[in-house]
N, C-alpha and C positions, 0 to 999 in steps of 0.2 A: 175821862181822857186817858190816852193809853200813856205810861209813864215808863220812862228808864231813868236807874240811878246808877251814875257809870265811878265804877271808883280803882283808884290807882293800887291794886292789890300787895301787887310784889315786883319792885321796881328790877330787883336783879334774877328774877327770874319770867321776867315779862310777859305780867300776868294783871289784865284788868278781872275784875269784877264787876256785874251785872245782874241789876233787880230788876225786874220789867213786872209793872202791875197791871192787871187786865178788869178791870172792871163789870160786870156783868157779863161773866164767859157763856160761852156757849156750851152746853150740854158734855158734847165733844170737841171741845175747843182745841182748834190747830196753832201749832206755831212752827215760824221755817226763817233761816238765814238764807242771804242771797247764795246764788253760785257764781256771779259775775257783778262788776259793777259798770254803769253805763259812761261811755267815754272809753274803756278797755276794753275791746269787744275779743275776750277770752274767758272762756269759764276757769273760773281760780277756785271753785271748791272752800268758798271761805268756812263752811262749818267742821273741816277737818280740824281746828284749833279750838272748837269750843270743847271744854267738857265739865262735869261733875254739875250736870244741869240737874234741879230738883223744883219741885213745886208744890203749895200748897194753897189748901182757903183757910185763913184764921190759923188755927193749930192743926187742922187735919191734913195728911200728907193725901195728894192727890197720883195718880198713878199716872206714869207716862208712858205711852208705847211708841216707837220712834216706826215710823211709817216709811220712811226713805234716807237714803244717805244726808235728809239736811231740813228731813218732817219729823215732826212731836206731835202727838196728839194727846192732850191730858182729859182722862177721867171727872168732869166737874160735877159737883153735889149743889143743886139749888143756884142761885145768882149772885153769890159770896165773889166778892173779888177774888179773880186768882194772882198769887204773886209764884216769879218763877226767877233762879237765882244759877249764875253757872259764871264759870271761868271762860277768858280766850288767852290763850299764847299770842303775842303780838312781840314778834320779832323781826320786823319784814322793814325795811327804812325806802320803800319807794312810795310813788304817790295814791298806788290806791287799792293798800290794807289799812296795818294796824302795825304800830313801834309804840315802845315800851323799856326804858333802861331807868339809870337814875340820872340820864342827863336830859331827857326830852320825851315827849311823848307825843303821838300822833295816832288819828284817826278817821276811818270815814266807818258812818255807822253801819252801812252794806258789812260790813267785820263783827260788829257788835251787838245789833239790835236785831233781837227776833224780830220776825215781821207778824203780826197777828193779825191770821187769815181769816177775811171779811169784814173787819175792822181799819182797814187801810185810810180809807175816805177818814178818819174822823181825825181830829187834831191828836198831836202826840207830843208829848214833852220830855226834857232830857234835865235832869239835874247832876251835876260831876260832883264827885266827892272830896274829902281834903284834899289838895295840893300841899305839896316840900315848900319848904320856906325861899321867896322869891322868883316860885314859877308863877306866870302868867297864864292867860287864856287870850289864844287868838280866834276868831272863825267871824262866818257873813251872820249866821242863826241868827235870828234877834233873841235879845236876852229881855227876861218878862221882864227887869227893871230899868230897862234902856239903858244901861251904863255898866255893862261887860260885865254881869255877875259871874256866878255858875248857875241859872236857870235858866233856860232857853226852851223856845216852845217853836214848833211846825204847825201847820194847816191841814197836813195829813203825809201817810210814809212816804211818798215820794218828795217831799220835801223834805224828809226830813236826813232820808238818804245822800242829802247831793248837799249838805254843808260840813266840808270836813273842819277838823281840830287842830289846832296845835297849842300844845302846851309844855312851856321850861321858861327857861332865861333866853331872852332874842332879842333881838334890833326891831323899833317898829317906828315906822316914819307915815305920815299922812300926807296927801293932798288935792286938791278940788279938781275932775274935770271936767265940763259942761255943766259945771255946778252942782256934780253929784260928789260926794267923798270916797275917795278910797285910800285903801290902808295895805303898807307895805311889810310884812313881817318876816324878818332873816335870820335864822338860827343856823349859830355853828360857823358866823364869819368871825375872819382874823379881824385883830383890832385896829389895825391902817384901814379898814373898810368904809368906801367914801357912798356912804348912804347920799347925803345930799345929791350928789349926782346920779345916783338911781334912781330917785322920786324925780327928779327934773327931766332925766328921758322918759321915763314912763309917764307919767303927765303929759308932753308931747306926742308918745305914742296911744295913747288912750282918747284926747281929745281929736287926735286924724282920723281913730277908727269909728268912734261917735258920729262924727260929720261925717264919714266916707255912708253911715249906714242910716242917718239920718237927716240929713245935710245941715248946711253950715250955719243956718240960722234956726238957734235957739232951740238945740238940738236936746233930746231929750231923753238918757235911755232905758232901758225897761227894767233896772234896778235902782234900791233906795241907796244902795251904798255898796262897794266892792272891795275885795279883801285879796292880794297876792300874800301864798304863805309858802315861803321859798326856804328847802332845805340846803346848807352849801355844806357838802363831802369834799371827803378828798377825791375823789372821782366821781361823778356821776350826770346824766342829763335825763330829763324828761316833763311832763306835765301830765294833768287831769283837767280839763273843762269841768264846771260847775257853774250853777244857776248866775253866781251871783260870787265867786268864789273862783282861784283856779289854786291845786297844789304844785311846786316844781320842786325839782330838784336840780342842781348845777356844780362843777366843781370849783373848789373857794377861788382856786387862782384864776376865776374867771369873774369875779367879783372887779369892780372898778375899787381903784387905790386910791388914796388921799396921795398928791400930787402929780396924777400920773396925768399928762398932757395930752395925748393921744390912745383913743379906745385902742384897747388890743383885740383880736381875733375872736379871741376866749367870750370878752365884754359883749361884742356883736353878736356872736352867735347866741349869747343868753336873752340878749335883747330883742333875739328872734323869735326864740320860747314863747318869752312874756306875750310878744305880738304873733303866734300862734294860738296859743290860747287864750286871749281876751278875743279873736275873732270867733272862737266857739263859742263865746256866749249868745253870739247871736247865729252862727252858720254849726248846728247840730243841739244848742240847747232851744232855741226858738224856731230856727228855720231846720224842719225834719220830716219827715216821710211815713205814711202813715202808720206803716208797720212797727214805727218807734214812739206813736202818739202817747203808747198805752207800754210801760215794760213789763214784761213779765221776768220776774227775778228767779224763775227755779230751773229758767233752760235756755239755750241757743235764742236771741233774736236774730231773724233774719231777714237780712236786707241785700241788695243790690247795688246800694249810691257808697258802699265806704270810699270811692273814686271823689267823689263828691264833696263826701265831710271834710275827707286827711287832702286829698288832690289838690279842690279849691282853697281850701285852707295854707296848705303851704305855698301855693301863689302869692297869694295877697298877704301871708305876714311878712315876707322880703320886700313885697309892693310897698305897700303901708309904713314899713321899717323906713323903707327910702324916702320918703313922701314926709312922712312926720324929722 
């Protein structure tokens, strides 16, 4: 199984650390970080941040020649595990790199995790290293011990790229919709912040979008469980689609307030978000075209429908908004 051990290096100089073990390399075994991740259809060059990458089998240093702006290729001796060890700068607080301070941390693995070429299909596993006293772990991953360790395992790299992280001190609220669970996680809001009432719309907006996509009886949807992991800045808007996951960011004073009687502008519009992106889980992580059946992480995909994905999408989270 291909392994990552992702650990909190240097909190003030925002710096994870990474082991990645490769199991039966290949001869000349490749390894490569994305250049984009999918949902943000722009190439962001994430392996500009990686460095001081080293590799060996056992005790012997293996040689690395770096083949392109974001390819390794190491020198393997025999079918000794290879393990390979490197730093990333993860200073970026939107939803789809890689943040790193002493107050929060965040990640999507497309930032972190070599991809080891030819080896995709196989399962892959992530273990996180110590956390500061009283951070959590949030994310959809399943954890091998069902009960939110730090072990978490994928079915292969594309899954394992599409469950981001969040890890500090945060708010986290639950609750059922069409009988499946999901889970609300807020960092970074002020303390009048009226979670109750965020899990009560969103609950409402999730079970409209369920039925609206598979209707209203005994509706069913194509996750075990769902995860919103909301950043609240002092400014900022946006999201990420994810399998089974989505990341936002929003700014705080658009947060709902413990007594506030009537939504504000700010509240609505956040609540558009949420119902933008929970309709990606089905209109561009399910429903797609063929040219995105398969990503390829080292270049440009290209497509024709982004009319399609972002267009219909922003129709119907105002629709649905309305309706729920």
């Amino acid at each position: 199984m291909i392994h990552y051990r992702i650990e909190l290096h240097d909190l003030h100089a925002h710096q994870y650390r990474v082991t990645l073990n490769v199991p039966q390399p290949a001869a000349a075994q490749r390894v490569s970080l994305p250049v984009w991740i999918p949902g943000s259809y722009m190439v962001r060059e994430f392996g500009r941040h990686l460095s001081m990458l080293e590799a060996r089998q056992g005790r012997m240093a293996v040689v690395l020649q770096q083949i392109d702006k974001t390819t390794w290729q190491a020198a393997c001796s025999g079918r000794a595990a290879l393990t390979l060890s490197y730093r990333v700068y993860a200073f970026d607080s939107s939803v789809r790199t890689a943040f790193l301070d002493a107050t929060r941390g965040f990640f999507n693995a497309t930032s972190l995790c070599l991809r080891v070429e030819g080896r995709e299909d196989e399962p892959h596993a992530l273990t996180l290293g110590a956390l500061p006293h009283g951070w959590a772990v949030a994310t959809a991953m399943p954890a091998d011990d069902g009960k939110g360790g730090k072990n978490f395992s994928a079915a292969d790299y594309d899954e394992l790229v599409d469950h981001p992280f969040e890890l500090g001190r945060f708010w986290r609220g639950r609750f059922d919709a069409a009988g499946v669970g999901h889970e609300f996680v807020v960092a970074g809001a002020w303390p009048g912040f009226d979670g109750e009432q965020l899990l009560a719309d969103a609950r409402r907006l999730c079970e409209t979008q369920i039925a609206f996509w598979h209707g209203p009886k005994k509706p069913r949807p194509p996750f075990e469980r769902y995860v919103f992991l909301l950043n609240a800045v002092e400014d900022g808007y946006g999201g990420l689609e994810h399998r089974a996951s989505t990341a936002l960011i929003c700014a705080r004073r658009d947060l709902p307030r413990l007594g506030q009687t009537t939504p504000s502008d700010g509240y609505r519009t956040l609540l558009g978000l949420v119902s933008h992106e929970y309709f990606h889980t089905w209109n561009v992580k399910r429903l797609k075209p063929r040219e995105l059946a398969r990503i390829d992480y080292t270049r440009e995909n290209y497509t024709s429908l982004l009319w399609f994905f972002e267009g219909f999408t922003s129709y119907y989270d105002d629709l649905l908004l309305l309706r729920a």
